[in-house]
Structure formats: C-alpha cells, structure tokens
DOFI-620195 format. One record per residue (C-alpha): x, z, y. Coordinates in steps of 0.2 Angstrom, whole numbers, plus 5000, padded with zeros to 4 digits. Example, Ala and Ser with C-alpha at 12.3 -4.5 7.8 and 13.67 -1.06 7.14 Angstrom:
% residues 2
east,up,north
5062,5039,4978
5068,5036,4995
END
This chain:
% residues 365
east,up,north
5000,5000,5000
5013,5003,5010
5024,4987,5008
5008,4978,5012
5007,4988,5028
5024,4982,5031
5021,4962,5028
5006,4962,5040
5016,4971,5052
5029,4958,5051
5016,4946,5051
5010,4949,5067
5026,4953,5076
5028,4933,5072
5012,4932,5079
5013,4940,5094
5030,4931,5099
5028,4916,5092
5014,4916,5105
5022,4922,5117
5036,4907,5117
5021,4897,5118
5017,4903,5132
5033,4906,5140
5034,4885,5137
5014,4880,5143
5015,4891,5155
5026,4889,5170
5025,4895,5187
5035,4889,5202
5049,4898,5207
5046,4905,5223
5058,4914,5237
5056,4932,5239
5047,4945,5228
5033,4937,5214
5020,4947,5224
5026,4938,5240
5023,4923,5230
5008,4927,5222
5001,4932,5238
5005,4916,5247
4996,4905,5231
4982,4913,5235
4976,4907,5249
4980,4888,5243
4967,4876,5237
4966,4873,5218
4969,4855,5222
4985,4860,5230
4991,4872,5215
4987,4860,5204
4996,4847,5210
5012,4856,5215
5013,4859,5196
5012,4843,5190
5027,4839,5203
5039,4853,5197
5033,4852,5177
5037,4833,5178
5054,4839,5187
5058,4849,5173
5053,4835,5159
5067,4825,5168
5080,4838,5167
5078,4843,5151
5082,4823,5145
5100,4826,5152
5115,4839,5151
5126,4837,5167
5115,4824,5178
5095,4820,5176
5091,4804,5171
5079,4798,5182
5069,4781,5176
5058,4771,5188
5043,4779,5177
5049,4797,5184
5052,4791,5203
5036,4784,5204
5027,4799,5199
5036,4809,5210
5031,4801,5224
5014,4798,5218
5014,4818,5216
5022,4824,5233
5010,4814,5240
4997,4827,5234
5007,4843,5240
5007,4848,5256
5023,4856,5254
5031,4845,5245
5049,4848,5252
5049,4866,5246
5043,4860,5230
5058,4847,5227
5070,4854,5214
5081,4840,5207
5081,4828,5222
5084,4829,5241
5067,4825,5250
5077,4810,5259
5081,4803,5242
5062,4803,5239
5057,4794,5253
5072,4781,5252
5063,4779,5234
5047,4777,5243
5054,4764,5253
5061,4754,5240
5046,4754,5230
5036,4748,5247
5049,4734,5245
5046,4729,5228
5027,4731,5230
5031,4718,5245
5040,4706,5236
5030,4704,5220
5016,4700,5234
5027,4687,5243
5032,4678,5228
5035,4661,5228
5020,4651,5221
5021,4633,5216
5019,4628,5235
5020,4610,5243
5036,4601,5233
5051,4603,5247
5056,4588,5260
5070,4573,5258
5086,4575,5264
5080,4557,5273
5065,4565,5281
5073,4578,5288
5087,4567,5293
5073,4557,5303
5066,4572,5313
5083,4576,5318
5089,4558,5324
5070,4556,5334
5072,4573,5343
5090,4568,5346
5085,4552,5354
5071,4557,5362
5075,4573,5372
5056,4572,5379
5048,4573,5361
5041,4588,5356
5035,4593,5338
5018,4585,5339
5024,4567,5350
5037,4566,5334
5022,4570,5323
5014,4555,5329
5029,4544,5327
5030,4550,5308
5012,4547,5305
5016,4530,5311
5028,4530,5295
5017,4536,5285
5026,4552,5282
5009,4566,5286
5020,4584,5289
5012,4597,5299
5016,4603,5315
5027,4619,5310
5034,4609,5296
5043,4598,5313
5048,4614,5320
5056,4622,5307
5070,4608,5305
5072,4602,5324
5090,4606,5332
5088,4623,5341
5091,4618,5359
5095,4629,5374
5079,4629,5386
5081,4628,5403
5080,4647,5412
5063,4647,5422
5062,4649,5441
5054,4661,5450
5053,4682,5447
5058,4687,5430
5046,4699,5420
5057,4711,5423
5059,4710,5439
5039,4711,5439
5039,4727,5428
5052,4735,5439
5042,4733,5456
5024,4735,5448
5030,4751,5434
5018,4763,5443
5002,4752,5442
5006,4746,5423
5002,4754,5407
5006,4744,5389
4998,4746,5372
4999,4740,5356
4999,4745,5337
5010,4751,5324
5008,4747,5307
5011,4762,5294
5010,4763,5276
5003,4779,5267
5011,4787,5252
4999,4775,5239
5004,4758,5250
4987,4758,5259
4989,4752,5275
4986,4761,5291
4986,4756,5310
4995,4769,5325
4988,4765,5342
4998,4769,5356
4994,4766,5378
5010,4772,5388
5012,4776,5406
5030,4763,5411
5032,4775,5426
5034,4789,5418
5035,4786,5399
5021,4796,5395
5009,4795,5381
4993,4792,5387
4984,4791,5372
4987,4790,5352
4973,4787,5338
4975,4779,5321
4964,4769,5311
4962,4760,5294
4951,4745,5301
4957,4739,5320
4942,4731,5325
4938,4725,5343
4926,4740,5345
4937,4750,5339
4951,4746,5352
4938,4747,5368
4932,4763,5363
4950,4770,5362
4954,4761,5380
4938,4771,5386
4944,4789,5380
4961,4783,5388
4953,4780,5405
4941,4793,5410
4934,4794,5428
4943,4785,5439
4963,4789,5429
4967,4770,5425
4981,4756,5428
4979,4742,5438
4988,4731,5425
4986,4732,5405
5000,4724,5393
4995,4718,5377
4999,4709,5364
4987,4691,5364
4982,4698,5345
4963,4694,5340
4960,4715,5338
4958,4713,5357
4943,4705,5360
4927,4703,5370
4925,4721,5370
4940,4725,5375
4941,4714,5388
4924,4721,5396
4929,4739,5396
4945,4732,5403
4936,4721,5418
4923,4738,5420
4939,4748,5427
4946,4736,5436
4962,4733,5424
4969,4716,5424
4975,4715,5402
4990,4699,5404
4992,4693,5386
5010,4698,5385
5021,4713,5380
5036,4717,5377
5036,4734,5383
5028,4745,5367
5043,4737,5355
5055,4750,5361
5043,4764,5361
5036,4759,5345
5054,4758,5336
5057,4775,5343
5041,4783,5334
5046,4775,5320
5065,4781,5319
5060,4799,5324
5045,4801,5315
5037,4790,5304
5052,4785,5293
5053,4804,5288
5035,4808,5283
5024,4804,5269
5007,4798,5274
4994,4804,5266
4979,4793,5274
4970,4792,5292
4967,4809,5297
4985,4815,5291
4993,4803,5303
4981,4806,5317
4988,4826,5316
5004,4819,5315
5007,4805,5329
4997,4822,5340
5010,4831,5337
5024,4819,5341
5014,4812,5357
5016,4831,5364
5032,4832,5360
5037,4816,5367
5029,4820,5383
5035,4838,5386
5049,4838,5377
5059,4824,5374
5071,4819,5388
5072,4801,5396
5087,4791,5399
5079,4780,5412
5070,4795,5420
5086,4803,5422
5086,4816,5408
5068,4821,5414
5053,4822,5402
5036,4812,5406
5025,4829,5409
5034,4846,5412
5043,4847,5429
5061,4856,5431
5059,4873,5431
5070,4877,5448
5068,4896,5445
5073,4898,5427
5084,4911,5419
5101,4902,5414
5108,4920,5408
5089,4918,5396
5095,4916,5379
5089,4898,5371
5074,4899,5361
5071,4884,5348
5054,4880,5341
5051,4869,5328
5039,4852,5329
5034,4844,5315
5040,4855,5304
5058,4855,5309
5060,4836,5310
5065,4841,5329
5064,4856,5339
5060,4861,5356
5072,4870,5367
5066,4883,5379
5073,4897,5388
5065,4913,5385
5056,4921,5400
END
C-alpha cells in the first residue's frame, strides 16, 4: 500500500512539472523594465487588441531566435510579419528585441519598393522604335529648329510612320531654351511673400501600403503652418472645405500657389474667388517644405491609417511653428517671438515631440 502511495506520488510530481514546462513554454510574458507589478500595472490599462498584438510581435521574435546560435536568421517570411505586427502595437519600439526600429522601417521601405515594382512591371507593351526612326526625328528637329513635337508629327504622318506626341519628345536632342524676359518667379515671390500662401499634397504610405494623402497651406512670409489635414480620397470637395477651415473671417492671402492637379477643382476655385484669393496654377514653393516633413518625420513613423497621421502631421505642424528655427528668418521660428527677458543663467529644459523624434528646448522659468 505504501509503494503504491509512492508511484502515484511520483506520478504526479511528473504531472505537475511536466505541466508546468508547458506552461513555462505557452505561456510568455514580455519582459518589462522595472518591477513585474510595475509591469503588470501598466498592461492593465492597455486594450486587449494592443496586448494581443504585442505578443504575437515578441513570440514571433523569439521563433526567430531560437532558429540560430550566434546571429537570428531572419527570412523575408519573418520581416514581413514584423512589420505587419508593429503596425498593430502602439509601442512598437519598446517592443523590438532582435532588431533596431530603424532596421524595421528600412525593411518597410524596401518591401514598399518591391510592392512598387512587381506593379510597374514591364508588360508586353508597343514593340520598341527603329534605330532609322529615331534617326529621322533627330535629323527633322535638327533641320528644322522651328519644329516642335507635334509640326514633326505631321511630317511623320506624311511618311506613314503614326508615333504619338510624347513618343517625339522622348528621343528629340535636349536643347537649351532661351531664358525668358521679364521678372523671374522669384523675384515675384520675393516682393509679394507677405500676400502669398502655397499648398499642396504629400503622398504617404501606411504600414499595410494603403495610400494616404497630407495636405499642407503655408504662410512664405513667415513659414508657418497654416493648416494640415489628411485624407484617404482628395476629392475637389474635400480640398475647398480644408481651404475654408484655413481662411476664417477675413485671415486670407491675396495669392494661392497650387499645383494645376485636377483635385483642385470648381469647388475650390469658388471658395477661392469667395475670399478674394487669386489660386496661379504653379508651385514650386511646398517641394522644400514637403521634403522637410518628410525627412523629419514621415520617414521615421509607421502609419497606421488616416486618423494616426492626422495626430501625427498636428503634432509636427506645432512643432514646426514654435519650435523649429528658420534659416531664411534668421534663426527665428514662424510663431513664438524672442523672449527679450529670459533667464540665460535658467538651466535648459528639453521636451520631447513625437515621441523623441525631436525635442524642444526651453529655458525653465
């Protein structure tokens, strides 16, 4: 009687840790800085959704380390779900253990690349021109300095050789065009800067490829942001209604850059006339702004859709107009004066904007 009270003591001894390994293995939990209740107190107020996925990020980290001694073997299988998987955690740097969260958006990147180029492809297309063809457009735009595309389109037509316009254009001799008279655009901008504003939009792809669209009006006087919105469908509508919140009362440019894009339409062009703004179908101003967003921000965030980016691009728009300093304002920033009065002896406080993408300096009262 007793041996048997041995055995089934035995037996469950192997029970009980046989299941506890099990559990030890099934069950993981993410190492956390600080004490566990620190932790535990801090996954409490998270979503499910959030917990959930913040698992499945570090368990599939693990499954990748546990395939190599010295160095994880990461496959394209593994990167993609990575990313796939950040994009569900809001905290998704703290949450990296076998990679640097730069390495996962340079992955990002490059699968935004190949997802580009499978789509641009070559397909069978039109059967590519004869070296005597192209020899042609060249000698009749040689000969005839006068000709444009479509005059030697007529003459090739005579031929009986049908090519397109842009087909011309692509294999005429690039030829130095004569520098227009009169005030250059520059010139215009720099004498009209205070009664100009420019706008135009900045495409952005989210974590799942989706396209979005940033929308941005600046001041050129003064840099500033006048307004920032996002959208996944820039209709004509759309745009109006953002030039509307961006012109209350009587706050409104004279003159509106734009790009001659068909998102700006009849809508836009009313609200536009409404306020007395005159919209020239040219810009050129917005491309230095809109690099700078992208360089600063953009390139260093995982989008998640429409409203993530709204809160994002708000965030950067105050910072940009309060914060950053200008080079062509003279090391001033668009909205906050100089402070005349401040403490130099003040020690420097930093505070952190967009999650420690940049910092703001300040000086501490």
């Amino acid at each position: 009687m007793q041996l048997v009270g041995r055995g089934y003591r035995r037996r469950l001894t192997g029970i009980v840790a046989g299941a506890r390994r099990a559990l030890r293995v099934c069950l993981w939990a993410r190492p956390v800085a600080g004490t566990h209740a620190i932790g535990t107190a801090a996954d409490l107020v998270r979503s499910r959704a959030q917990l959930v996925a913040e698992n499945a990020l570090l368990r599939q980290q693990l499954l990748v380390l546990r395939r190599s001694v010295a160095r994880p073997a990461v496959t394209q299988m593994d990167r993609a779900l990575l990313v796939l998987l950040a994009g569900r955690v809001r905290a998704w740097r703290q949450a990296l253990l076998l990679v640097q969260p730069a390495t996962l958006l340079r992955w990002h990147r490059a699968g935004f690349r190949m997802l580009w180029r499978w789509k641009s492809r070559p397909g069978p297309g039109r059967p590519p021109l004869a070296p005597e063809t192209i020899a042609l457009i060249r000698q009749l735009a040689t000969e005839n300095p006068l000709w444009g595309a479509e005059r030697i389109r007529g003459e090739l037509g005579k031929l009986g050789l049908p090519l397109a316009k842009r087909t011309i254009q692509t294999y005429l001799p690039r030829l130095r065009v004569p520098r227009p008279q009169g005030q250059a655009w520059a010139a215009f901008l720099r004498n009209h800067a205070g009664d100009v504003w420019a706008c135009d939009f900045l495409p952005v792809t989210a974590v799942c490829f989706r396209p979005l669209f940033a929308f941005f009006i600046i001041a050129l006087a003064t840099r500033r942001v006048a307004h920032a919105a996002a959208t996944r469908h820039p209709t004509d509508a759309w745009v109006a209604q953002q030039l509307r919140e961006a012109t209350p009362f009587s706050e409104h440019p004279r003159f509106l850059i734009r790009d001659n894009d068909r998102k700006y339409g009849a809508h836009f062009d009313r609200v536009a006339a409404a306020r007395g703004i005159r919209a020239p179908r040219a810009n050129a101003a917005c491309e230095r702004f809109l690099g700078r967003v992208r360089r600063e921000c953009l390139e260093h965030v995982l989008v998640l859709g429409a409203r993530h980016l709204r809160r994002v691009l708000r965030e950067y728009v105050v910072y940009f107009n309060r914060e950053r300093p200008h080079q062509g304002l003279g090391q001033a920033t668009p909205e906050r004066p100089p402070d005349a009065r401040r403490n130099l002896a003040a020690p420097v406080r930093a505070v952190p904007v967009l999650g420690g993408l940049h910092h703001a300096y300040q000086r501490a009262a």
